[in-house]
Steps between C-alpha positions, in 0.01 A plus 500: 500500500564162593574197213282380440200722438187423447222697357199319554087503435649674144194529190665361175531762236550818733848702521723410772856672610745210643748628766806605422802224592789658743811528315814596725811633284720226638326184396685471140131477362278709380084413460400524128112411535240194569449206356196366363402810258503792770691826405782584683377817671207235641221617313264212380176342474352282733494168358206260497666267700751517803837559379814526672762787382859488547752778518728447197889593579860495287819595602611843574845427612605916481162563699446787308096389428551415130522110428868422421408299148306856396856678521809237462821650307756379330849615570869383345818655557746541217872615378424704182681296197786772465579484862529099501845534540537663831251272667268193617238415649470244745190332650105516358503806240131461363161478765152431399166594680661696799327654754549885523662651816588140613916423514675475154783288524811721253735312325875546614769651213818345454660812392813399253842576650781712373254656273432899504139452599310415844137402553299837641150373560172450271290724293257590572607485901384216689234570738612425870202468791512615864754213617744569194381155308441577123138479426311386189423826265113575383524430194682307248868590530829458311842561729789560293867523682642810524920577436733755608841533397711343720921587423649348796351151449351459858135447378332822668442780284769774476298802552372344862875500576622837397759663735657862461864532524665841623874611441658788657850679425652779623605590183257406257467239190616506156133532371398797752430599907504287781251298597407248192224291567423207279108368567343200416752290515468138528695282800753253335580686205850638379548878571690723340589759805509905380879584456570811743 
């Protein structure tokens, strides 16, 4: 119906139902009752006077229906203490009071060079939304970084690297038939080449 409403030619002390307000899923708020003493699925009394109702709102910036200060998180991103060495972070680290399913804003690693170790994500795994943005988790989260060993010093984990190297002879190698395949082996390193 139309705002406002009016229910009029009401006797004081019967039950009345007030109508529901429209709430779209796009407004970023969601209605959470009336004013003035009436119970938020609009069941009252009629009063002995004329009174005047008003929907009651707060913000539901995830429109998911739930009012966003009945479900904020907390969320901070870390490098565990025996890992501070291969890492930091840079940029905001600790958020209070977020929204869930809204964008979380990740802070960048500056992964230390010529060290054996690169940066491989967060545990648990980030949460990423239809458009690829991170989003904010449901519930209170810790992020810890993530390492993998990383031999050739190019900050990208080895084992996401890994080539396979063939060598063929005629005639064999010293160490047995011909082909010799050496797997998961890492660009950049030194290679010791079977002896045929």
């Amino acid at each position: 119906v139309e705002s406002p409403y009016e229910m009029e030619k009401q006797v004081p002390g019967l039950a009345f139902q007030a109508p529901t307000p429209v709430d779209t899923d796009t407004d970023n708020v969601v209605f959470v009752g009336w004013d003035n003493g009436l119970a938020e699925n609009g069941a009252g009394t009629v009063p002995a006077e004329d009174t005047t109702y008003t929907a009651q709102y707060k913000a539901d910036l995830n429109n998911d229906g739930t009012p966003d200060d009945e479900q904020y998180v907390d969320v901070t991103f870390a490098i565990a203490e025996e890992d501070a060495t291969k890492g930091t972070l840079e940029g905001e680290t600790s958020y209070t009071d977020l929204v869930p399913g809204l964008e979380l804003t990740v802070p960048t690693v500056a992964d230390t060079e010529g060290d054996d170790w690169a940066f491989d994500g967060w545990t648990p795994a980030l949460t990423e939304g239809e458009d690829e943005n991170v989003l904010v988790p449901l519930a209170d989260t810790n992020y810890v970084a993530t390492w993998k060993e990383d031999k050739n010093h190019d900050n990208k984990p080895d084992e996401d690297q890994y080539v396979t190297l063939t060598f063929e002879s005629a005639y064999g190698f010293e160490e047995g038939e011909s082909p010799r395949t050496l797997e998961d082996q890492v660009p950049g390193l030194a290679l010791q080449a079977p002896t045929p």
